[in-house]
LOVEX-398862 format. One line per 10 residues: for each residue x, y, z of N, C-alpha, C. Coordinates in nm, 3 decimals, m for minus. Layout:
BEGIN
X Y Z X Y Z X Y Z ~ ...
END
This chain:
BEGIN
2.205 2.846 2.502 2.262 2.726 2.439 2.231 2.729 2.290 ~ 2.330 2.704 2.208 2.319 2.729 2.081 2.248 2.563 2.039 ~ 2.183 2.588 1.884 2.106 2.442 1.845 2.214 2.354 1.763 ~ 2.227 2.236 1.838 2.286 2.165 1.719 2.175 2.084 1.631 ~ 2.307 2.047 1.509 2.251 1.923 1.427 2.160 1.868 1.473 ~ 2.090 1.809 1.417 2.024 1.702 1.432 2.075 1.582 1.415 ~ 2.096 1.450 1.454 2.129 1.348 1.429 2.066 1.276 1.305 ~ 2.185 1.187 1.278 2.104 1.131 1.133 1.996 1.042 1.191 ~ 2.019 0.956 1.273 1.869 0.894 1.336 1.773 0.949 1.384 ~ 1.782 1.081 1.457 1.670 1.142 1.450 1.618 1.198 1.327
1.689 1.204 1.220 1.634 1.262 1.057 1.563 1.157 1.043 ~ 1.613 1.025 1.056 1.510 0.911 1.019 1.403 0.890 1.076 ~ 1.375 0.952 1.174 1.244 0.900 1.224 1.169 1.038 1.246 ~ 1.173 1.129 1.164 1.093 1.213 1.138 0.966 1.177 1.087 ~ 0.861 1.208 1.134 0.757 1.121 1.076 0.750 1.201 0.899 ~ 0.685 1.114 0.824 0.718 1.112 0.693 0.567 1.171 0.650 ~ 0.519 1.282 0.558 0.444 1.342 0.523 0.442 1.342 0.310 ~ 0.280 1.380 0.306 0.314 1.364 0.165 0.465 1.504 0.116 ~ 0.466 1.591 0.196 0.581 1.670 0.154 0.736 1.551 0.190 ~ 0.742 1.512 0.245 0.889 1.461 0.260 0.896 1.352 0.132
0.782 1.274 0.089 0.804 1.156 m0.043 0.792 1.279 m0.163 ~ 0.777 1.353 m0.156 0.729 1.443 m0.295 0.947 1.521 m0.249 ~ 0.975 1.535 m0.120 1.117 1.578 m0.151 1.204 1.451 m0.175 ~ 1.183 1.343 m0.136 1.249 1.223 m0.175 1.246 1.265 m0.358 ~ 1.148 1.240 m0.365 1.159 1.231 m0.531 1.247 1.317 m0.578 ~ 1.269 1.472 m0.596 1.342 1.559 m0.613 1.500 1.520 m0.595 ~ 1.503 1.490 m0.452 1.617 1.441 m0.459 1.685 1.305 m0.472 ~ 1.608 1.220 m0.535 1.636 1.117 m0.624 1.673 0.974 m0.476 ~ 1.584 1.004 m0.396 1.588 0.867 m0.298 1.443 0.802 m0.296 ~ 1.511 0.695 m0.337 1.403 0.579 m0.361 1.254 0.569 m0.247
1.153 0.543 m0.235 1.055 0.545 m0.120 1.033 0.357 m0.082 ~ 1.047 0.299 m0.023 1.048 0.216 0.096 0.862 0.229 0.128 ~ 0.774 0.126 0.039 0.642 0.066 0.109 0.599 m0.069 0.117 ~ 0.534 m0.024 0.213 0.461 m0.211 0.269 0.327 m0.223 0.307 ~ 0.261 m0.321 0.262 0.098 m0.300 0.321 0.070 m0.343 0.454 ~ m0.006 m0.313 0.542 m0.034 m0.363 0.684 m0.164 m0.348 0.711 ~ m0.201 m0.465 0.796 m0.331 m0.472 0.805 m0.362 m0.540 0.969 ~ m0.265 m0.509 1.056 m0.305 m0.518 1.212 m0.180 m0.389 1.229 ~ m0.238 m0.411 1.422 m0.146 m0.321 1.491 0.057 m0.369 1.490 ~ 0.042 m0.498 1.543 0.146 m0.542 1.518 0.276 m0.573 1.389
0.237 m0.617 1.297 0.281 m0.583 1.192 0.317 m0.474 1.129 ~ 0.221 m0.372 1.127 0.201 m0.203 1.109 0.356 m0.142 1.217 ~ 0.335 m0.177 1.339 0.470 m0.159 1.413 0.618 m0.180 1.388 ~ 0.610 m0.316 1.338 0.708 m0.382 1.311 0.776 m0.290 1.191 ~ 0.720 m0.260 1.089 0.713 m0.209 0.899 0.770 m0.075 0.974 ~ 0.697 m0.013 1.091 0.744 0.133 1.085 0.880 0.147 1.141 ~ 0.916 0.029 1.254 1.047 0.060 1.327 1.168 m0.020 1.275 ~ 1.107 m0.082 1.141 1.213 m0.123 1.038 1.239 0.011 0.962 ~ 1.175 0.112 0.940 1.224 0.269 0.869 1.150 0.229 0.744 ~ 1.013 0.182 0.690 0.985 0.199 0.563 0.901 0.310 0.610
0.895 0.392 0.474 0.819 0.521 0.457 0.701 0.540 0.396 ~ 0.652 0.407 0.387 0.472 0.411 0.328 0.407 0.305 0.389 ~ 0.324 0.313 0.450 0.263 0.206 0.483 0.092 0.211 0.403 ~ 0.076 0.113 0.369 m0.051 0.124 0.288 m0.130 0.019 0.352 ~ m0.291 0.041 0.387 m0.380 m0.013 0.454 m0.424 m0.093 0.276 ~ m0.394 m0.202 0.292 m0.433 m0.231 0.107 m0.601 m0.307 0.139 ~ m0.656 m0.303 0.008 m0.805 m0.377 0.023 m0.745 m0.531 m0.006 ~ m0.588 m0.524 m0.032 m0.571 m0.684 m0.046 m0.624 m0.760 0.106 ~ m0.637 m0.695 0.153 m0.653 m0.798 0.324 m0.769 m0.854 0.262 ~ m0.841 m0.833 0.158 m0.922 m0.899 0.090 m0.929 m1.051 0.093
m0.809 m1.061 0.031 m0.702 m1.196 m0.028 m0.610 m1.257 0.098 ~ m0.533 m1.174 0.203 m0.447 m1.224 0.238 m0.483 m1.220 0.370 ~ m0.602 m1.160 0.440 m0.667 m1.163 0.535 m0.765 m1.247 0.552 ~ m0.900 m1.226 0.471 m0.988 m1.299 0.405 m1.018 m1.431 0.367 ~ m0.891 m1.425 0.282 m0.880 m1.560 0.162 m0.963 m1.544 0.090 ~ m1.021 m1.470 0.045 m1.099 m1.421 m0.080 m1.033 m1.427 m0.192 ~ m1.105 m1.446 m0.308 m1.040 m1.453 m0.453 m0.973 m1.314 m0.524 ~ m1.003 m1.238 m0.465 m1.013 m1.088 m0.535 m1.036 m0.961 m0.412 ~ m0.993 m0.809 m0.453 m1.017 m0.750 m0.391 m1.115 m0.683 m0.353 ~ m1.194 m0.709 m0.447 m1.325 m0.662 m0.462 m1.440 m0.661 m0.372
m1.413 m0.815 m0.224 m1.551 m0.794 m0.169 m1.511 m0.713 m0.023 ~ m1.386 m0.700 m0.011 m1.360 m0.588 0.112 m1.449 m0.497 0.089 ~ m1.498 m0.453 0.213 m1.609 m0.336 0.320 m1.576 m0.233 0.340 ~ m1.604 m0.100 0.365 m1.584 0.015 0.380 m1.554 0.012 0.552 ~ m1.621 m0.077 0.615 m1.625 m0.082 0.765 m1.535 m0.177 0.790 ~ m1.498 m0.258 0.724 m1.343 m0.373 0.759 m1.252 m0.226 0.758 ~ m1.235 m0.232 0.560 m1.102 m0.134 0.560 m1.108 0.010 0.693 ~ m1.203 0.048 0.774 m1.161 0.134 0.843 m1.132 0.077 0.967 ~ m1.187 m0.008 1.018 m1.117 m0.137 1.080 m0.926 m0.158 1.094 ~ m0.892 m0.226 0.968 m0.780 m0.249 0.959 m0.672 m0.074 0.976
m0.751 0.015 0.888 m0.688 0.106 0.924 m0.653 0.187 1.036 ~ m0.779 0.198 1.139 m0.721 0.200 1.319 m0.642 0.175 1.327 ~ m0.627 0.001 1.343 m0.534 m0.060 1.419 m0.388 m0.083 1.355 ~ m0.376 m0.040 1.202 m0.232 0.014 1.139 m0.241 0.123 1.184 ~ m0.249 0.208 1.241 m0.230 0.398 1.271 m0.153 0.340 1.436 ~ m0.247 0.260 1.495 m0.204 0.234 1.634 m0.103 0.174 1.643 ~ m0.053 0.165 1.556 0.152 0.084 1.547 0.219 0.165 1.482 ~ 0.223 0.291 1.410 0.285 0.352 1.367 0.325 0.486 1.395 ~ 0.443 0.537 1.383 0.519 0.678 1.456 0.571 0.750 1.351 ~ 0.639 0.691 1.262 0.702 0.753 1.127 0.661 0.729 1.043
0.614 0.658 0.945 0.575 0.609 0.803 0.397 0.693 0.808 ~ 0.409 0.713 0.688 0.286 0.776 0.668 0.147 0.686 0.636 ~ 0.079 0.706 0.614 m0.024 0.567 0.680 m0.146 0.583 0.551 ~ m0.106 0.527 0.432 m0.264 0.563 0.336 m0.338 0.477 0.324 ~ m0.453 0.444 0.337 m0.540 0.343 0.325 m0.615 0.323 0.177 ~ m0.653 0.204 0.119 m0.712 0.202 0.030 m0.858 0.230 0.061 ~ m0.948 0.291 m0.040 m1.106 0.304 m0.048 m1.164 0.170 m0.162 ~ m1.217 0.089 m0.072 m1.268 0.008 m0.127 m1.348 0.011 m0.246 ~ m1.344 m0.098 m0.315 m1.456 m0.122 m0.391 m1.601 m0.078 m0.434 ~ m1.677 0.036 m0.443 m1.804 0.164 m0.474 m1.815 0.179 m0.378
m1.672 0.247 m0.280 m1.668 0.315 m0.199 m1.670 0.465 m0.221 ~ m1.614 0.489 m0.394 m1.576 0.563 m0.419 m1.640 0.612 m0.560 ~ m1.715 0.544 m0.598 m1.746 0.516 m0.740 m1.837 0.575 m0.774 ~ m1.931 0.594 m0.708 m2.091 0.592 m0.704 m2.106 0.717 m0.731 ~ m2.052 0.852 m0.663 m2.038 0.989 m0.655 m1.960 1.071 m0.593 ~ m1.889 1.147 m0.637 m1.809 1.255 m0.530 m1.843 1.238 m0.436 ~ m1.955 1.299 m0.374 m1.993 1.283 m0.254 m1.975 1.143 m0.163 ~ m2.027 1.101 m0.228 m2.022 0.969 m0.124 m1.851 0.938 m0.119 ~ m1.803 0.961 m0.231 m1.645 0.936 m0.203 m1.562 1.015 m0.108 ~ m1.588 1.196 m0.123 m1.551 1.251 m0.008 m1.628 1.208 0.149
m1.727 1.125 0.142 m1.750 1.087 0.269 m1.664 1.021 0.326 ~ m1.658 0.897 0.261 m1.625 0.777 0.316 m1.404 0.813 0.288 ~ m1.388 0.904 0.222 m1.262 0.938 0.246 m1.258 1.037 0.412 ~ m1.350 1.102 0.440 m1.335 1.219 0.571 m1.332 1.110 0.679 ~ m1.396 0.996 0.633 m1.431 0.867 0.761 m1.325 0.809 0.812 ~ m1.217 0.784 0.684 m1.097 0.690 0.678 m1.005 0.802 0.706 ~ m0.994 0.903 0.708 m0.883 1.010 0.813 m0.927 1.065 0.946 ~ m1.107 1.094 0.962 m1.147 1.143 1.038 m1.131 0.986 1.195 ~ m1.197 0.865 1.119 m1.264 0.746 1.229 m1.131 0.702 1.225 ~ m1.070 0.640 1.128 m0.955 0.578 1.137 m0.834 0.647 1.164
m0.787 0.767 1.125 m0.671 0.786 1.101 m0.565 0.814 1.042 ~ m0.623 0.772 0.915 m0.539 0.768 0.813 m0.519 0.889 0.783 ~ m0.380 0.894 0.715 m0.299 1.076 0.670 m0.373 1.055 0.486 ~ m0.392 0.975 0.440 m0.454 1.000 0.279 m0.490 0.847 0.247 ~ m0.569 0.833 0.131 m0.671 0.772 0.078 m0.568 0.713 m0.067 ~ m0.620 0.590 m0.103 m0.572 0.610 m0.219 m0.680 0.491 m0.337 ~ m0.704 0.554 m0.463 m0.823 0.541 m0.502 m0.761 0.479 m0.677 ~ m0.842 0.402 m0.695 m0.804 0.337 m0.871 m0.865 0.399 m0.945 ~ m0.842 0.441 m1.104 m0.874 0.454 m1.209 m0.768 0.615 m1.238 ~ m0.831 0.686 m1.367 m0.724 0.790 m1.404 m0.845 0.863 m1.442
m0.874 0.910 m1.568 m0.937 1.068 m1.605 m1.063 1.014 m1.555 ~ m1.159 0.916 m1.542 m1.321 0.919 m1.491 m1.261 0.966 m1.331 ~ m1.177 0.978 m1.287 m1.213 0.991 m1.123 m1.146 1.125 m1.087 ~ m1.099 1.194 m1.170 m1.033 1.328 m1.128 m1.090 1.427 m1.067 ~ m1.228 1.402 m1.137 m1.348 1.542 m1.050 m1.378 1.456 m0.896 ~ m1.367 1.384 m0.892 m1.377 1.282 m0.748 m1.251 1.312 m0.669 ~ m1.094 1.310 m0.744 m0.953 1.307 m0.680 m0.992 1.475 m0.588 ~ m1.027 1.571 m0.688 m1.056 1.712 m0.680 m1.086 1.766 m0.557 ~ m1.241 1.649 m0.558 m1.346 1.694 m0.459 m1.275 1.673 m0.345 ~ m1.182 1.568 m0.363 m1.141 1.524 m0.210 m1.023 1.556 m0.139
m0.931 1.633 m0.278 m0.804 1.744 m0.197 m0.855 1.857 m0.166 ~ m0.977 1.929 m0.224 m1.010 2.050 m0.194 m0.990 2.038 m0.071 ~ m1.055 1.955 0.001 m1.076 1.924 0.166 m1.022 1.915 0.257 ~ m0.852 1.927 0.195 m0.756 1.891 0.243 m0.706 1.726 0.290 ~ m0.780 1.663 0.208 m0.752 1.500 0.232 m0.635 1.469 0.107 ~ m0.533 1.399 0.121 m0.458 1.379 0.042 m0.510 1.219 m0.044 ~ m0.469 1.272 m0.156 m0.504 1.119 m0.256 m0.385 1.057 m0.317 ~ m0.365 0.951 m0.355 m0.260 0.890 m0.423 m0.372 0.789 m0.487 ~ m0.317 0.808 m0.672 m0.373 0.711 m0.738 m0.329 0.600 m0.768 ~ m0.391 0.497 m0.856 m0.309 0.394 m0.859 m0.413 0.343 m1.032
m0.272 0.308 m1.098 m0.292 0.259 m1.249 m0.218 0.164 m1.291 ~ m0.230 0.096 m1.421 m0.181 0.042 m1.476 m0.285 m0.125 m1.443 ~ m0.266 m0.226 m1.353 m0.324 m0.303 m1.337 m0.418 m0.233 m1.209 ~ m0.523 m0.267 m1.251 m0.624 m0.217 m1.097 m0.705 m0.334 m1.052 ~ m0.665 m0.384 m0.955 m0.719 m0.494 m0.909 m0.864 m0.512 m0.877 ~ m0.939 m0.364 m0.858 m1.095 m0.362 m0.793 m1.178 m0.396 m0.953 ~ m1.116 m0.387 m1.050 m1.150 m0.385 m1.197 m1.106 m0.521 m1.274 ~ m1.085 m0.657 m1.209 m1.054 m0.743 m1.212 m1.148 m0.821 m1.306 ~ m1.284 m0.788 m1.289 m1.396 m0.867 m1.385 m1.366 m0.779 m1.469 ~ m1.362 m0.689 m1.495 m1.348 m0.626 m1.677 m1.212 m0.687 m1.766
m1.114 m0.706 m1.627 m0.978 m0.699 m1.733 m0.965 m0.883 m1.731 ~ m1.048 m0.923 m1.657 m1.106 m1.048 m1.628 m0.907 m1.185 m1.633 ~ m0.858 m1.122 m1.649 m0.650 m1.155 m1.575 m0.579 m1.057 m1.553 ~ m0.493 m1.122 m1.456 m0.383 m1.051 m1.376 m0.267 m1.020 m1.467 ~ m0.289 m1.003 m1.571 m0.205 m0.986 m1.696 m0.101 m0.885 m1.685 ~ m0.003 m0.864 m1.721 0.078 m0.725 m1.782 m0.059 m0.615 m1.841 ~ m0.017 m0.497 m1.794 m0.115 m0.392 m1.908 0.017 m0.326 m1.972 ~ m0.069 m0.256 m2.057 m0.004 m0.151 m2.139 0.101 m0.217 m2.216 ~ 0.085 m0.301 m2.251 0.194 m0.347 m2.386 0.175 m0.314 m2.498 ~ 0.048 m0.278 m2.566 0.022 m0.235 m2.660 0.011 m0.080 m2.652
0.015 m0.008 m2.769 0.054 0.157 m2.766 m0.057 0.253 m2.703 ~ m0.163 0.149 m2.750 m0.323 0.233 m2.747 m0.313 0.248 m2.576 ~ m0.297 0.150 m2.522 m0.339 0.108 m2.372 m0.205 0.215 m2.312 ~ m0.089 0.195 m2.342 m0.002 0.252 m2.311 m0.013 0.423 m2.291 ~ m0.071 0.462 m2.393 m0.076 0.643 m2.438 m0.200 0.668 m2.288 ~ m0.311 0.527 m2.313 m0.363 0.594 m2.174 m0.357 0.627 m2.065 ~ m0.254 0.495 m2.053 m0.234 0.511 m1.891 m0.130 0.644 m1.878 ~ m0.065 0.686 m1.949 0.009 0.792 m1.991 m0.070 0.954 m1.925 ~ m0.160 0.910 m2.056 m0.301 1.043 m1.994 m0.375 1.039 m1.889 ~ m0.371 0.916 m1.832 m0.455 0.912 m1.668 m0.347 0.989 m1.621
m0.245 0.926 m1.560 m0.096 0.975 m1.496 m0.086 1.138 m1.477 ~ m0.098 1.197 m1.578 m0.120 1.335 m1.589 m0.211 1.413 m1.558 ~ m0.320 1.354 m1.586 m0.447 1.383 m1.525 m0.478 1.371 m1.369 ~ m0.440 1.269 m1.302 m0.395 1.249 m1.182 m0.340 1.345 m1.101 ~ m0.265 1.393 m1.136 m0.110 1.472 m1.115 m0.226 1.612 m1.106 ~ m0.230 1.621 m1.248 m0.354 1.780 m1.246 m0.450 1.780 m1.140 ~ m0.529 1.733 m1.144 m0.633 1.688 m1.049 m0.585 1.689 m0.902 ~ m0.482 1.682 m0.833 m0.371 1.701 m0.696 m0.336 1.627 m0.602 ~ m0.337 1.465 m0.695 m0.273 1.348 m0.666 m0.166 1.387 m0.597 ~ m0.110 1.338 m0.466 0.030 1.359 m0.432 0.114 1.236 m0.476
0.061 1.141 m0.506 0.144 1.034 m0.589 0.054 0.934 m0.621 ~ 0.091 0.873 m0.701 0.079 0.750 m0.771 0.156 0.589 m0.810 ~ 0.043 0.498 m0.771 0.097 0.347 m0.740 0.097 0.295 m0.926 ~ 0.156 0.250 m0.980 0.174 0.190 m1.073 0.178 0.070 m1.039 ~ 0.138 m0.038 m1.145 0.109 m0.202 m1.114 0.104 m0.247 m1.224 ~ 0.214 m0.316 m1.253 0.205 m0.415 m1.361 0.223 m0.400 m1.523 ~ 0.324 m0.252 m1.534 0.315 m0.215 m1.633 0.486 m0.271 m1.706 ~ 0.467 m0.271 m1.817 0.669 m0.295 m1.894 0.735 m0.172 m1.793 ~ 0.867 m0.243 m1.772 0.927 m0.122 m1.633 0.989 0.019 m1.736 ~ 0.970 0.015 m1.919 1.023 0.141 m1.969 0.902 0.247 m1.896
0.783 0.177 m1.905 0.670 0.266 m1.893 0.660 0.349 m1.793 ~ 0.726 0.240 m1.710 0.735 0.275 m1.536 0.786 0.381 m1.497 ~ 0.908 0.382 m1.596 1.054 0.479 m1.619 0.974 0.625 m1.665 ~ 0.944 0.611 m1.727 0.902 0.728 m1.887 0.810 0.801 m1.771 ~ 0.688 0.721 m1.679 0.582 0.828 m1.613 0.639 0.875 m1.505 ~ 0.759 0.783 m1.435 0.826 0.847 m1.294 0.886 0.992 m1.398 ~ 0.980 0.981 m1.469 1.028 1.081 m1.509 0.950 1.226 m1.563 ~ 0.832 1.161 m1.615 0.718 1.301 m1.641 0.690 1.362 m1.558 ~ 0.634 1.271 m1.480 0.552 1.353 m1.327 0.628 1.421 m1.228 ~ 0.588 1.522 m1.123 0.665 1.563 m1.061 0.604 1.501 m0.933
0.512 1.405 m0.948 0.479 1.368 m0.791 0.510 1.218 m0.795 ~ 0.523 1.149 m0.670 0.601 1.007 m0.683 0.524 0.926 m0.720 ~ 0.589 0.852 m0.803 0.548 0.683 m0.900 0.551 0.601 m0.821 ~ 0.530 0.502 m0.710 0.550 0.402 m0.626 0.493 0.248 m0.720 ~ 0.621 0.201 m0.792 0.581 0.075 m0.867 0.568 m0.009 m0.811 ~ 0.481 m0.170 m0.832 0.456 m0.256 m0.810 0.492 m0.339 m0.938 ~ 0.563 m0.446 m0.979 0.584 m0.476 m1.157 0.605 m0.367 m1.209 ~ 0.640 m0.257 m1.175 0.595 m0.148 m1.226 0.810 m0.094 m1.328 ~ 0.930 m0.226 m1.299 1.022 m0.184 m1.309 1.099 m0.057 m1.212 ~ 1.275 m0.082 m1.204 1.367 0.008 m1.116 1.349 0.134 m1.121
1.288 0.155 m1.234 1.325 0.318 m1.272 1.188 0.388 m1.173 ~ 1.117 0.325 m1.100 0.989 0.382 m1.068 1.073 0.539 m0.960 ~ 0.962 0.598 m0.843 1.063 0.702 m0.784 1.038 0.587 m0.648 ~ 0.984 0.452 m0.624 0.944 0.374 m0.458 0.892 0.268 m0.529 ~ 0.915 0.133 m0.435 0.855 0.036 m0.464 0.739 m0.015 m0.327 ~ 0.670 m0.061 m0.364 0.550 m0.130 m0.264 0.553 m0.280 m0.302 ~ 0.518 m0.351 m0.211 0.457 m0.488 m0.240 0.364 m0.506 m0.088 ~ 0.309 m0.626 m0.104 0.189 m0.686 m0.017 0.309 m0.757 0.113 ~ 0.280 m0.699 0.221 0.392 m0.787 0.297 0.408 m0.963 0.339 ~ 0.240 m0.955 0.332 0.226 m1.133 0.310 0.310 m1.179 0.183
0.329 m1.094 0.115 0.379 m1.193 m0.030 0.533 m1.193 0.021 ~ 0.611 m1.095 0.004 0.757 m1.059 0.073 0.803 m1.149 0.146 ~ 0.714 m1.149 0.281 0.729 m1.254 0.375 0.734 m1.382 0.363 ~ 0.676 m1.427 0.267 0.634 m1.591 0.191 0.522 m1.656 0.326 ~ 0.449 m1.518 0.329 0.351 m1.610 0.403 0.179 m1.651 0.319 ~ 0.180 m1.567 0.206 0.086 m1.578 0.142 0.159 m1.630 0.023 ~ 0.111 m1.795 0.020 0.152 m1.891 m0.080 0.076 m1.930 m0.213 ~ m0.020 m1.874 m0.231 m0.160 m1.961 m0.303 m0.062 m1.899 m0.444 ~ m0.027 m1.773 m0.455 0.017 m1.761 m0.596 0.162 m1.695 m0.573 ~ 0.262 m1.651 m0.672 0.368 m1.529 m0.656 0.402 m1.496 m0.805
0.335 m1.351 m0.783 0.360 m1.267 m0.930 0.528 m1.318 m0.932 ~ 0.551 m1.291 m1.046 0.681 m1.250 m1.103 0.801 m1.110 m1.037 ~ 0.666 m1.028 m1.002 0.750 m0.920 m0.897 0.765 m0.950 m0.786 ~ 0.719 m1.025 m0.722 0.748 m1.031 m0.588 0.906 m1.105 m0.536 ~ 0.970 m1.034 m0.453 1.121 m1.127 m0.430 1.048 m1.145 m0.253 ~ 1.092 m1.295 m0.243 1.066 m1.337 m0.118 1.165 m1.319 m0.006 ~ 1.154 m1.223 0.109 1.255 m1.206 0.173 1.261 m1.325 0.299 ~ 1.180 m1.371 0.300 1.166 m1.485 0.400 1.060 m1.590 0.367 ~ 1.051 m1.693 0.378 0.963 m1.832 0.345 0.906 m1.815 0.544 ~ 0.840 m1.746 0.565 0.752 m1.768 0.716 0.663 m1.883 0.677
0.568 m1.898 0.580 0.500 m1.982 0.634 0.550 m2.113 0.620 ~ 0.659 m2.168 0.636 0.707 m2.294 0.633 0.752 m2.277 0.802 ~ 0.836 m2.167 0.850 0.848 m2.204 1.018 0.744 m2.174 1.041 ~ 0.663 m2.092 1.038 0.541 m2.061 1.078 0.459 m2.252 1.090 ~ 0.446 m2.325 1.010 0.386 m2.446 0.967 0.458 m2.519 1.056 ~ 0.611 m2.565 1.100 0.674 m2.598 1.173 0.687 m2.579 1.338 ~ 0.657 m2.453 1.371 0.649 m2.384 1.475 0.575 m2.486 1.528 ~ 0.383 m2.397 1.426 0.245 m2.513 1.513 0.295 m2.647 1.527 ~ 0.348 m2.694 1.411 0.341 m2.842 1.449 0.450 m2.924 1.537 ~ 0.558 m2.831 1.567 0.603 m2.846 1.743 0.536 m2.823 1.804
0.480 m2.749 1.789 0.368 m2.691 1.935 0.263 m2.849 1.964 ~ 0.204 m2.890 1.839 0.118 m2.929 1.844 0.193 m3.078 1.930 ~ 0.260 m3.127 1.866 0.361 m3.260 1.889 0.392 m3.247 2.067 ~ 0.434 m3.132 2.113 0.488 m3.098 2.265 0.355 m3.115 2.311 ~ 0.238 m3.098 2.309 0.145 m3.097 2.409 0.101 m3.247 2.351 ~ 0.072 m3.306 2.246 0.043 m3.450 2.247 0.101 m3.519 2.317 ~ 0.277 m3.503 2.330 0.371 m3.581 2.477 0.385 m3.540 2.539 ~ 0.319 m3.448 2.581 0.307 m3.388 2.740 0.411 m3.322 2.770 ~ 0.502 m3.285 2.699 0.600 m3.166 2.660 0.619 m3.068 2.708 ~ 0.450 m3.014 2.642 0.487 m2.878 2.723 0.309 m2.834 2.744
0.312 m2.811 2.879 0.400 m2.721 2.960 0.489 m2.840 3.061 ~ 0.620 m2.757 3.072 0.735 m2.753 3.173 0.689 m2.755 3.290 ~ 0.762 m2.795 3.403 0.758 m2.732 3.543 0.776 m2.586 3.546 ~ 0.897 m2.540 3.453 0.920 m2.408 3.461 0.835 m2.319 3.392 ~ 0.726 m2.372 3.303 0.677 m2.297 3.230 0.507 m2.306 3.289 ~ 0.516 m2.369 3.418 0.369 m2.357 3.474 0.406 m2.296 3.607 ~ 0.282 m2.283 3.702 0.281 m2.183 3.819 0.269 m2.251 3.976
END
C-alpha cells in the first residue's frame, strides 16, 4: 500500500516542538500562546490548536491574588506545571523558573530547570533578563533543556523598575534590550518573549533574530503573540493592560452562574426530583 498525504488536521495536531515554532517563523506563520495553570484549562488551550502553552509565575497574581510575580515557589510552579502537561497533546508546554530560582548560580539554575522537565514535564524553561544570564541560558542548553528568554518588561524585576511602565522608549534602554536579544539568541535561546516594548522595537528584534519573538505589548510585527488567559478571558479583573483584548467577560457569568446557584438552593430550587436519586 502506497503512503498517502497526510491530512491537514492531522498536520495540526502534530505535537509542536521548539523545531516546528523556529519553522513557523521562517515561514512567516504567526505562533498562537496562552498561559495555563491547571489540568483543565491546559486541555481546553491545547484542543483549541494554540501552539504555546506557558506555565507563567503569573499564577502568582491570577491564582494567588498576589500583588506581583515575585512570591511564586519553585515547588508551586512545578506543581502547576504537572498538571498543565496532564491536559496537553499538541502545544508545547514551557514553564516559567521562578523568582532566585535561577539567579543565584548556574548550577542551582540547571537544577531546578532538570526538575521542571525531569518532575514536571515540561519540554523547556523560560527565564528573564539578557547578557547577566547567558552563561546560565548556556549551562542549561548544553543539557539539552531548551530555554526561551523573555525581555523588555520583566515582571520578577518589578521592585527595581518599581511600574508596569512601557520600556525602551528611550535610545539608551532601547540599544539594550537590542543587545540582550542577541545575546540570547548566541547563548541558544530557542525564542524569546518580549513585553511591553513600542511595537517598532518589537518589529526591528523579530526581524533580526532568527529565533521566534513571542510579543506581549510587544506590537503585530512580533513572529507570536502570548497573553495571560485569565486576562483574555475577562476573568482576572483587578487591572487590564492596554494589550490585552478581552475575548470573553467570564467573570460576570461566572458571578451570575454562583448567584443562581446560590438563589435555587435558598428556594429550594434545586435540587429537582430529576436531579436527585
Amino acid at each position: 500500500m502506497s503512503a498517502t498525504p497526510e491530512s491537514s488536521h492531522e498536520a495540526e495536531r502534530k505535537k509542536v516542538t521548539t523545531h516546528t515554532l523556529q519553522r513557523m517563523k521562517r515561514k512567516g506563520v504567526k505562533i498562537a500562546a496562552l498561559t495555563a495553570y491547571d489540568y483543565l484549562m491546559a486541555r481546553l488551550i491545547d484542543e483549541a490548536g494554540i501552539d504555546l502553552i506557558l506555565v507563567g509565575d503569573s499564577a502568582a497574581m491570577v491564582i494567588q491574588g498576589k500583588d506581583t510575580t515575585v512570591g511564586v515557589t519553585m515547588e508551586q510552579m512545578l506543581y502547576h506545571a504537572a498538571v498543565v502537561r496532564k491536559g496537553v497533546e499538541r502545544a508545547i508546554v514551557v514553564a516559567d523558573l521562578p523568582f532566585m530560582s535561577y539567579q543565584v548560580n548556574a548550577d542551582e539554575a540547571l537544577r531546578n530547570s532538570g526538575r521542571m522537565v525531569k518532575e514536571a514535564g515540561a519540554e523547556a524553561v523560560k527565564l528573564e533578563g539578557g547578557e547577566q544570564i547567558c552563561a546560565t541560558v548556556r549551562r542549561i542548553v548544553d543539557v539539552g533543556i531548551p530555554v526561551m528568554g523573555h525581555l523588555g518588561l520583566t515582571p520578577q524585576s518589578i521592585h527595581k523598575f518599581g511600574t508596569y511602565r512601557v520600556r525602551a522608549e528611550d535610545a539608551e534602554e532601547a540599544e539594550e534590550i537590542r543587545r540582550d536579544a542577541r545575546a540570547l539568541q548566541d547563548a541558544g535561546a530557542f525564542a524569546l518573549v518580549l513585553e511591553k516594548v513600542p511595537a517598532s522595537l518589537g518589529y526591528e528584534i523579530s526581524q533580526a533574530l532568527t529565533i521566534p519573538v513571542i510579543g506581549i505589548g510587544a506590537g503585530p510585527g512580533c513572529d507570536g503573540q502570548v497573553l495571560v488567559s485569565h486576562d483574555m478571558l475577562g476573568i482576572y479583573t483587578r487591572f487590564k493592560p492596554r494589550f490585552v483584548r478581552r475575548y470573553a467577560e467570564l467573570a460576570d457569568a461566572m458571578r451570575q452562574a454562583f448567584g443562581n446557584f446560590a438563589e435555587d438552593v435558598r428556594s429550594n430550587d434545586f435540587p429537582q426530583e430529576s436531579e436527585s436519586y
